[in-house]
MMTF fields as JSON, N, C-alpha, C and O atoms, coordinates in Angstrom:
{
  "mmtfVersion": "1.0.0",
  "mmtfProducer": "UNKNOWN",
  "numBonds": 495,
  "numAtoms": 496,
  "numGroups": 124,
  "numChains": 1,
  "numModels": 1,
  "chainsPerModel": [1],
  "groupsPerChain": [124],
  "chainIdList": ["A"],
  "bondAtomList": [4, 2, 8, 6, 12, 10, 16, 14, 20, 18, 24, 22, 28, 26, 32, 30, 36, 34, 40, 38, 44, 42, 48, 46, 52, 50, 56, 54, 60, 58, 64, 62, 68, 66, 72, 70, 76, 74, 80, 78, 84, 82, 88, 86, 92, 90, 96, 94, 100, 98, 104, 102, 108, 106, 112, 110, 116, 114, 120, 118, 124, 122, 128, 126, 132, 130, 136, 134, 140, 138, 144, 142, 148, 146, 152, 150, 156, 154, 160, 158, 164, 162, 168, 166, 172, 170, 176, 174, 180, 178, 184, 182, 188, 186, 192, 190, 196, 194, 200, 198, 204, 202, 208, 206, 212, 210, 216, 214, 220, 218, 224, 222, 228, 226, 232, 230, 236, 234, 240, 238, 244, 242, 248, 246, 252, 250, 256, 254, 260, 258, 264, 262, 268, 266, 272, 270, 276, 274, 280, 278, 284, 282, 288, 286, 292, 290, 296, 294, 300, 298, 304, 302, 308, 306, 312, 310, 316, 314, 320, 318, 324, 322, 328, 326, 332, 330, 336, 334, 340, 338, 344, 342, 348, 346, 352, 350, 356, 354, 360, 358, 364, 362, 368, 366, 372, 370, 376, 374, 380, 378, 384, 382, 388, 386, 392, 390, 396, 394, 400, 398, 404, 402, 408, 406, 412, 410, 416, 414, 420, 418, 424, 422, 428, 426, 432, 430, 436, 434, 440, 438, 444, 442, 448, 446, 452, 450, 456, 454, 460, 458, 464, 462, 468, 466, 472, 470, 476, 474, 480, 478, 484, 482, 488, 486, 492, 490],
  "bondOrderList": [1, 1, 1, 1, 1, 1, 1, 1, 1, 1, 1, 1, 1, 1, 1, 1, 1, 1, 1, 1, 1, 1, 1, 1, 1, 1, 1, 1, 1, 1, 1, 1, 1, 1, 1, 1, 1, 1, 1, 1, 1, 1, 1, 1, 1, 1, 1, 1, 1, 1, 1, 1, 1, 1, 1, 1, 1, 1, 1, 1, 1, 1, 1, 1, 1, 1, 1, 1, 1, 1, 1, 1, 1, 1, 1, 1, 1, 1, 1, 1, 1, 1, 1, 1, 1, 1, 1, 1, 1, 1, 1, 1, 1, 1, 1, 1, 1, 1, 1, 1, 1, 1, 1, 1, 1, 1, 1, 1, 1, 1, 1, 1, 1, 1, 1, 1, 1, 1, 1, 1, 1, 1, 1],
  "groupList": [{"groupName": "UNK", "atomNameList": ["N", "CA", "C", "O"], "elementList": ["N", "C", "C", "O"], "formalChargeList": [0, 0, 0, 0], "bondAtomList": [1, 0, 2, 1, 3, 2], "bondOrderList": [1, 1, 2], "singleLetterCode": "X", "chemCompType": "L-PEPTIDE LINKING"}],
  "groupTypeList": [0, 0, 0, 0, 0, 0, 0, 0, 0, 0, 0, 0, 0, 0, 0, 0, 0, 0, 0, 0, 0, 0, 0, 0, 0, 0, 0, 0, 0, 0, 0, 0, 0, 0, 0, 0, 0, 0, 0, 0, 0, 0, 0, 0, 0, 0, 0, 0, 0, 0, 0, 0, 0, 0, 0, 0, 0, 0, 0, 0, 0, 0, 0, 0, 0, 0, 0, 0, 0, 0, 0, 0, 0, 0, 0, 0, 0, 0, 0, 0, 0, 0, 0, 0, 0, 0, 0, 0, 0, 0, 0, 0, 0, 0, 0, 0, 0, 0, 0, 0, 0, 0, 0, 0, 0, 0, 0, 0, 0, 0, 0, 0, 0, 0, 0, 0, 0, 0, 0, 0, 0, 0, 0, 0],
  "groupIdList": [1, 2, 3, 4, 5, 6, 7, 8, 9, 10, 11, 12, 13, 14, 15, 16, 17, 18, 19, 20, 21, 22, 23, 24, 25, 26, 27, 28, 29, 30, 31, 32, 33, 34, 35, 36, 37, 38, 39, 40, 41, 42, 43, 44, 45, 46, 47, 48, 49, 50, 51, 52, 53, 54, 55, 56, 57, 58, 59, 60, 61, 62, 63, 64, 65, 66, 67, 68, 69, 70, 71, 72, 73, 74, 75, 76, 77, 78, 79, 80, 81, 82, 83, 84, 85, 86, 87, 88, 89, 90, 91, 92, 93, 94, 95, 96, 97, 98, 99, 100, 101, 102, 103, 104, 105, 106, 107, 108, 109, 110, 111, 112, 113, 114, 115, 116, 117, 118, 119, 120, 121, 122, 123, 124],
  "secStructList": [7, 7, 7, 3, 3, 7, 7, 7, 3, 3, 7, 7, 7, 1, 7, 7, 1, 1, 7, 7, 7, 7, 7, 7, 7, 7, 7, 7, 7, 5, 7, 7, 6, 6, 6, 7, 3, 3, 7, 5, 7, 7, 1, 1, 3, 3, 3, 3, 3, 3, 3, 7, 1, 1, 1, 7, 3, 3, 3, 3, 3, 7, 7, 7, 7, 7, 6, 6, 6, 7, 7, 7, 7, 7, 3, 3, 3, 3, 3, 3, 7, 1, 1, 7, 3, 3, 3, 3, 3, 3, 3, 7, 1, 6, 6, 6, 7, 5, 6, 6, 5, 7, 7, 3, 3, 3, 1, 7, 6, 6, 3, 3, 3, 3, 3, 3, 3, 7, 1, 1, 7, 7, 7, 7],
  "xCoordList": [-2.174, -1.936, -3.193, -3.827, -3.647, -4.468, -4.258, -3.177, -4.934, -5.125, -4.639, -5.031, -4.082, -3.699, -4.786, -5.288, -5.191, -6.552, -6.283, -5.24, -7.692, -7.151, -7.688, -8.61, -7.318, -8.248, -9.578, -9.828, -9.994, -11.59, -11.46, -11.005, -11.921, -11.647, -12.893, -13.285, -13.869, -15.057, -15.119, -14.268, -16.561, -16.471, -17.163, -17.415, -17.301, -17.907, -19.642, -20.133, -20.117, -21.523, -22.035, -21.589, -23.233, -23.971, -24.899, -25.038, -25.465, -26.728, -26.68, -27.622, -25.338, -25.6, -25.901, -25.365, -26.512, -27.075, -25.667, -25.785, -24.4, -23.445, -22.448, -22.38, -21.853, -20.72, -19.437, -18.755, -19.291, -17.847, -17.28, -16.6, -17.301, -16.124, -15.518, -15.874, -14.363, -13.215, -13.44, -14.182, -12.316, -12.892, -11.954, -11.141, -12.417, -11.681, -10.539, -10.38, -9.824, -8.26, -8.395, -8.273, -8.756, -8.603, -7.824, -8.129, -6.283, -5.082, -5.03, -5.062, -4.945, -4.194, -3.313, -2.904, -2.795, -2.17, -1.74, -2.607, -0.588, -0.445, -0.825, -0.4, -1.461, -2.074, -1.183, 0.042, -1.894, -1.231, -0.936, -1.303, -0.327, -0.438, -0.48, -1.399, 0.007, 1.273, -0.661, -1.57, -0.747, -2.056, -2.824, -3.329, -3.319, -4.489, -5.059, -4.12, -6.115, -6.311, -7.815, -8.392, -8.437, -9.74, -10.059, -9.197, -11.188, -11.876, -13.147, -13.824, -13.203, -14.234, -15.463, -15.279, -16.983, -17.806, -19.355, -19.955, -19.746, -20.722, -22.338, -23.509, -21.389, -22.492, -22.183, -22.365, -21.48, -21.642, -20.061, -19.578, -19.183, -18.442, -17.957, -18.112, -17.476, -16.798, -15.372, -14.5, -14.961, -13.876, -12.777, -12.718, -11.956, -11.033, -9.682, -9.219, -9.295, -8.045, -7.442, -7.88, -6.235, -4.928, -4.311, -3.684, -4.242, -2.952, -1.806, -2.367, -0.435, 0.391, 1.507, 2.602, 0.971, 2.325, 2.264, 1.705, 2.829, 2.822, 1.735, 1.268, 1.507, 1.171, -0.49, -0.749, -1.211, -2.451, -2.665, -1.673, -3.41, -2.906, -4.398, -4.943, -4.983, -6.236, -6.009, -4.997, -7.414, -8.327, -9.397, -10.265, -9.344, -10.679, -11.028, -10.204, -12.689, -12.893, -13.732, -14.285, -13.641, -14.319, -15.64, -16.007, -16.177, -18.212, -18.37, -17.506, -19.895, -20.525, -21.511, -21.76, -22.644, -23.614, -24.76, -25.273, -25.367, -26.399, -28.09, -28.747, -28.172, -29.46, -30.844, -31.843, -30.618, -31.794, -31.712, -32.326, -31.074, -30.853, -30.132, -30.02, -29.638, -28.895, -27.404, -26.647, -27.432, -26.392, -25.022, -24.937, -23.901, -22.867, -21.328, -20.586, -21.24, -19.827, -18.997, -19.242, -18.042, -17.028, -16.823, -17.332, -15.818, -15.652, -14.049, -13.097, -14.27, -12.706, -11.793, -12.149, -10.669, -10.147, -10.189, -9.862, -10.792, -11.243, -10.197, -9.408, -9.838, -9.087, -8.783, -9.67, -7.344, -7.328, -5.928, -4.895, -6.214, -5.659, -4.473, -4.828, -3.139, -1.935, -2.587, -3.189, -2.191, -2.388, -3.731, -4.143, -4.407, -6.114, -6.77, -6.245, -7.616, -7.947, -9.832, -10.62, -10.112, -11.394, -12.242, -11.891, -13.431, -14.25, -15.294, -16.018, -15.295, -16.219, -17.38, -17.5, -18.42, -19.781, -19.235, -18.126, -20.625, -20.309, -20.978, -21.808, -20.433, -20.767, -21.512, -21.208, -22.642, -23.384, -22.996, -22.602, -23.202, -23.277, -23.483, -22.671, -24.935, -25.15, -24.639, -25.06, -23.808, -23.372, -21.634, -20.904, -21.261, -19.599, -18.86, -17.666, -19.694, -18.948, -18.82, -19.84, -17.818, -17.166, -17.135, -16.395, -17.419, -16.88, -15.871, -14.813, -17.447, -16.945, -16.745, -17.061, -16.086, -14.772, -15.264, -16.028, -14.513, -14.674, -13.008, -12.189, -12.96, -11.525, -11.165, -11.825, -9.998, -9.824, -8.252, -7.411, -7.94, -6.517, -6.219, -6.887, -5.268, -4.913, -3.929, -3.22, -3.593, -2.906, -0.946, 0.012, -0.9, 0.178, 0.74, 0.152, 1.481, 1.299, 1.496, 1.736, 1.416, 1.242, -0.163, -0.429, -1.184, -2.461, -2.71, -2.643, -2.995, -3.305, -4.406, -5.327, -4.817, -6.345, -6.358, -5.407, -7.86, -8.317, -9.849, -10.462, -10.56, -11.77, -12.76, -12.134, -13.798, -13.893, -15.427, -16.346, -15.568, -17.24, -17.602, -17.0, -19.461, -20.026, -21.856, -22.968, -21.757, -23.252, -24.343, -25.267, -24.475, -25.626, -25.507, -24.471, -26.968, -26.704, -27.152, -28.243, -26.196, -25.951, -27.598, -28.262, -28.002, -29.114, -28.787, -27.72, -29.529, -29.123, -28.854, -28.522],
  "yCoordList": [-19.582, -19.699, -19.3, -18.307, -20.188, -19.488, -17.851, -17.289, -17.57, -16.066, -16.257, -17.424, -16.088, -15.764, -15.375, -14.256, -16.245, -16.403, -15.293, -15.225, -14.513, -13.65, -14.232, -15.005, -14.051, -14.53, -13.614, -12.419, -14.369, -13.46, -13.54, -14.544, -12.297, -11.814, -11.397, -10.434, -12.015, -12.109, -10.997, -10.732, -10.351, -8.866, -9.296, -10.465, -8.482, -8.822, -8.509, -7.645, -9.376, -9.828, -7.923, -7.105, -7.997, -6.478, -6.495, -7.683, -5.854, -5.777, -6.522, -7.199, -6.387, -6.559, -5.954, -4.876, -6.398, -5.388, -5.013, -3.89, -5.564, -4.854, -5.506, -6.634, -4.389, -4.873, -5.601, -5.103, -7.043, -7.705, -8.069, -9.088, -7.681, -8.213, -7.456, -6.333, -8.024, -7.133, -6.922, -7.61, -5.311, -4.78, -6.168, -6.962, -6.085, -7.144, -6.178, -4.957, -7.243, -6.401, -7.414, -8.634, -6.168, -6.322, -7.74, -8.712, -7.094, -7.869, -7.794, -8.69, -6.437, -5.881, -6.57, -7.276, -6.829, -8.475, -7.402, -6.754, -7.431, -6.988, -7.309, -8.444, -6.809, -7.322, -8.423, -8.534, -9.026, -9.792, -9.409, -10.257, -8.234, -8.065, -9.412, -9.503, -9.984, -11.154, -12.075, -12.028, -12.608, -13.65, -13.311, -14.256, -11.875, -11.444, -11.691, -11.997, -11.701, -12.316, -12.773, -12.504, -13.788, -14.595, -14.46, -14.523, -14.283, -14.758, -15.128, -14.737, -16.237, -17.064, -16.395, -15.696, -16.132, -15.783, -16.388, -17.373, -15.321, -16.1, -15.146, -15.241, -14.249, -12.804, -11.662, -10.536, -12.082, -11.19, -10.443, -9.803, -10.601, -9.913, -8.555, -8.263, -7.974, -6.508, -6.258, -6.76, -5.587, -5.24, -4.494, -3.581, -4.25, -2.566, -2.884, -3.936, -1.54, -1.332, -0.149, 0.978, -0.45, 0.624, 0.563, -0.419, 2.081, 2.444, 2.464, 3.073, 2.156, 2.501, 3.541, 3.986, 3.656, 4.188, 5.743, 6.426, 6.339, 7.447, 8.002, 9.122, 6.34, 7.28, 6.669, 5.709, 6.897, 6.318, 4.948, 4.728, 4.02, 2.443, 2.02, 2.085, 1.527, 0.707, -0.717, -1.364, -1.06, -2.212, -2.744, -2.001, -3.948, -4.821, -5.72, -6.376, -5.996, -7.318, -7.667, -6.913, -8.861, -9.473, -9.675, -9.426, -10.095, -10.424, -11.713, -12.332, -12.002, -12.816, -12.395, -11.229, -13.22, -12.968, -12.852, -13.971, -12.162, -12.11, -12.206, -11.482, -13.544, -14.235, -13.768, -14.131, -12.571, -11.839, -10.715, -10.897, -9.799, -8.496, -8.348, -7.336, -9.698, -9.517, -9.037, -9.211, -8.173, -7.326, -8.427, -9.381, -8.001, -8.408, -7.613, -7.76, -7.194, -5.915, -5.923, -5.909, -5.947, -6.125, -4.482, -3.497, -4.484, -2.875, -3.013, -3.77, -2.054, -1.812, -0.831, 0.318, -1.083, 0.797, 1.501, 2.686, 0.666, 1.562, 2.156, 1.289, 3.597, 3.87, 4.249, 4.99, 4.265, 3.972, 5.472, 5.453, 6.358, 7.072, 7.284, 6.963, 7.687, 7.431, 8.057, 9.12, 6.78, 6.739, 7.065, 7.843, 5.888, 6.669, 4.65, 3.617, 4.79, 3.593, 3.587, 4.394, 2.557, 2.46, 1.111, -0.069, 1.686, 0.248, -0.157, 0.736, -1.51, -1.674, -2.212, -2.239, -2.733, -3.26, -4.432, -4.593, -5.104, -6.039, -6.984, -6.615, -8.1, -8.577, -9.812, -10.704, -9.799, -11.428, -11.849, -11.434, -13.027, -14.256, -14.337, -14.881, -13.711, -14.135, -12.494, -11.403, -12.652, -11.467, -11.247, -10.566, -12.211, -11.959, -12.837, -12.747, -14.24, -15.112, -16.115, -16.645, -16.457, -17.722, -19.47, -19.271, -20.337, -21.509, -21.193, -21.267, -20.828, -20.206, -19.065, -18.765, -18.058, -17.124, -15.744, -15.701, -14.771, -13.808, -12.874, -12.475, -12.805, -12.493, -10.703, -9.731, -10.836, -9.383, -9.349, -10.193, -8.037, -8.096, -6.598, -5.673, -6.445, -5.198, -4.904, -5.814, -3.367, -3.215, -3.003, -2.93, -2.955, -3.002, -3.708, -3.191, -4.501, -5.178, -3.457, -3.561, -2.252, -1.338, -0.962, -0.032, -1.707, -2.06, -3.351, -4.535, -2.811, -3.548, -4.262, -3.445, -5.305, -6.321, -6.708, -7.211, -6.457, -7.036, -7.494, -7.084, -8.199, -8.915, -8.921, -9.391, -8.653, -8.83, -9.368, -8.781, -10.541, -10.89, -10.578, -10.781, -9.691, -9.086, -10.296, -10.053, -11.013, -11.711, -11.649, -12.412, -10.676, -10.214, -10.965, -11.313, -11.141, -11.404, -10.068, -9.531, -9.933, -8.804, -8.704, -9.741, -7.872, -7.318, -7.574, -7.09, -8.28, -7.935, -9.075, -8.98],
  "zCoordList": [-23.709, -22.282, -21.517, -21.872, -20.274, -19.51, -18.962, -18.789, -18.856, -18.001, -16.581, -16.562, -15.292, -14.435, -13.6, -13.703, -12.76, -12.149, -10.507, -9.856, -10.209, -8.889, -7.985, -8.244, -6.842, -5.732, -5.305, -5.154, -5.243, -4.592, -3.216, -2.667, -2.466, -1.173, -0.896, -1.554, 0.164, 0.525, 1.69, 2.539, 1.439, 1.456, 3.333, 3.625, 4.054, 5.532, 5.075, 4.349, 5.682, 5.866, 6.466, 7.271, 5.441, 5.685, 6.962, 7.251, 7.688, 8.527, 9.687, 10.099, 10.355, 11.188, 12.599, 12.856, 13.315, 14.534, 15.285, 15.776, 15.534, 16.533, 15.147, 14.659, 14.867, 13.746, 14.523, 15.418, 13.869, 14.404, 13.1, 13.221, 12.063, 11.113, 10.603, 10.249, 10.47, 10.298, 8.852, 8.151, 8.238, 7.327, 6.29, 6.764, 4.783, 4.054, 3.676, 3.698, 3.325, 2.599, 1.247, 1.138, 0.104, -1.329, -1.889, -2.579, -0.944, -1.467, -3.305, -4.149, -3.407, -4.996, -5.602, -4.68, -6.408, -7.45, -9.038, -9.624, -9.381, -10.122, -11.533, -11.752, -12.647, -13.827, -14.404, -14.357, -14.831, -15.85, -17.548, -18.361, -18.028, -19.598, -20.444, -21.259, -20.386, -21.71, -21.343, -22.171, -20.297, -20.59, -19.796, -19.19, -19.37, -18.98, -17.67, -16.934, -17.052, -15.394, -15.835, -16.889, -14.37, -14.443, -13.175, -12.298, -12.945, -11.244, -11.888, -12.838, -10.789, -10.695, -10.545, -9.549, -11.079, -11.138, -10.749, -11.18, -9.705, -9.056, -8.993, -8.624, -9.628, -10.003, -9.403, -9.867, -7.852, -6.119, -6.358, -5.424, -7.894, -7.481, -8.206, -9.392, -7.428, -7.821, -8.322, -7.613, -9.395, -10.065, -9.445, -10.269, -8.676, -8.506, -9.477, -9.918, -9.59, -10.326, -9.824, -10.057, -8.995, -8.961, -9.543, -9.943, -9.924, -11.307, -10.255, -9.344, -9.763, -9.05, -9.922, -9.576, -10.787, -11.562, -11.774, -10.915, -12.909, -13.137, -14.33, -14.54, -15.192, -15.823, -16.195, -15.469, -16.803, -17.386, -17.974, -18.669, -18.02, -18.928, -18.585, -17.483, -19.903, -19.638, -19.378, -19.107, -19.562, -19.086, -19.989, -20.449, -20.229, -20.782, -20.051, -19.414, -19.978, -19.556, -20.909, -21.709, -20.876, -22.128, -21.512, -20.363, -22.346, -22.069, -22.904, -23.525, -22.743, -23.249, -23.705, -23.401, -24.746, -24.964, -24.085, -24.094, -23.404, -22.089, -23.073, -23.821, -22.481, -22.653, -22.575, -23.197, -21.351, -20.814, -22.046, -23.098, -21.859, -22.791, -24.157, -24.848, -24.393, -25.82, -26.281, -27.236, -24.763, -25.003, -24.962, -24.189, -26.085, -25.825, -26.109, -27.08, -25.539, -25.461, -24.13, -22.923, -24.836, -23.556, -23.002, -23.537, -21.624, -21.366, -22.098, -21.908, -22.866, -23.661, -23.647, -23.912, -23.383, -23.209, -22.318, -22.391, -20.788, -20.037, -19.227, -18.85, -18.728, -18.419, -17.649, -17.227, -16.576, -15.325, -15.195, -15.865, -14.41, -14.486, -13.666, -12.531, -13.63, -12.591, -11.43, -11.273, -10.442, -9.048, -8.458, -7.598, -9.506, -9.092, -8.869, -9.283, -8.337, -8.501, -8.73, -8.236, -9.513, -10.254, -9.861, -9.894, -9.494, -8.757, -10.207, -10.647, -10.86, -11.83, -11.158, -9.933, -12.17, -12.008, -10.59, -10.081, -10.296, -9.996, -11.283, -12.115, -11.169, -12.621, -12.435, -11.644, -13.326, -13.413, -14.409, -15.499, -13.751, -14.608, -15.622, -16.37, -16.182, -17.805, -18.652, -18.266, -19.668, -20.187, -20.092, -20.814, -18.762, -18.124, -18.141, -18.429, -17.707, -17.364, -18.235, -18.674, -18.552, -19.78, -18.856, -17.892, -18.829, -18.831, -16.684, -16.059, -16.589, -14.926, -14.499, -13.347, -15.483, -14.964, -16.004, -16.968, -15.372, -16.191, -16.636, -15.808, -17.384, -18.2, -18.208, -18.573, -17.703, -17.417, -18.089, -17.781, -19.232, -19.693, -19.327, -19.789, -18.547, -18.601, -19.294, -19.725, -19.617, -20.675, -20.087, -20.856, -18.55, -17.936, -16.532, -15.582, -16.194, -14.6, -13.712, -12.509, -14.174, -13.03, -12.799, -12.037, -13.485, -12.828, -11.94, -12.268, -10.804, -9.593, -9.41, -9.411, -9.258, -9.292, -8.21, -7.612, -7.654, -6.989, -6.963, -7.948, -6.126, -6.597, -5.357, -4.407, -5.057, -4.275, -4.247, -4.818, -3.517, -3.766, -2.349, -1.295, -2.792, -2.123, -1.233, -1.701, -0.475, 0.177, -0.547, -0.264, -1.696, -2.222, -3.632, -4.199, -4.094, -5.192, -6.622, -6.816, -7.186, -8.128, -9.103, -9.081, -9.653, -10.431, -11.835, -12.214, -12.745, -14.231, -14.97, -16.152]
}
């Protein structure tokens, strides 16, 4: 089965001389366990995870092989503690992203997803 794709929620434009944009709203999405979650990858975006629950429950995102550095390891296990919420990398392209997208399985739907792409383009 595909993974359960999130929406990306575009973050307000940095530097500006009189601030007019409104702040973004995450819009948190409950995990997908059984077939995992995907957002579209453009480099500019950022990870969060709310635990809503009581108790502790990880997180993986899978990886790729990264062309520049070699490196290829996914984040595994990572762990999200009750009622705490956790901001990851923002993630590029080479090293994250599969056939577009980058693959996120959490280990319970009482982890909360959200995505958020940032104007900038990410380092790495």
């Amino acid at each position: 089965m595909a993974a359960t794709e999130l929406t990306v929620v575009d973050a307000p434009a940095g530097y500006e001389a009189v601030i007019t944009s409104t702040p973004a709203d995450p819009g948190f999405v409950a995990g997908d366990p059984t077939n995992g979650n995907s957002f579209r990858c453009t480099g500019k975006e950022l990870l969060l995870v709310y635990n809503d629950s009581g108790d502790a429950y990880t997180i993986t995102v899978a990886s790729a092989p990264a062309s520049r550095t070699a490196r290829n390891g996914p984040i595994t296990n990572a762990s999200i503690p009750a009622g705490s919420v956790r901001a990851f990398q923002i993630f590029p392209r080479d090293g994250w992203e599969v056939g577009g997208l980058v693959t996120v399985t959490p280990e319970d739907d009482h982890l909360q997803l959200a995505v958020v792409r940032f104007p900038i383009q990410a380092q790495g």
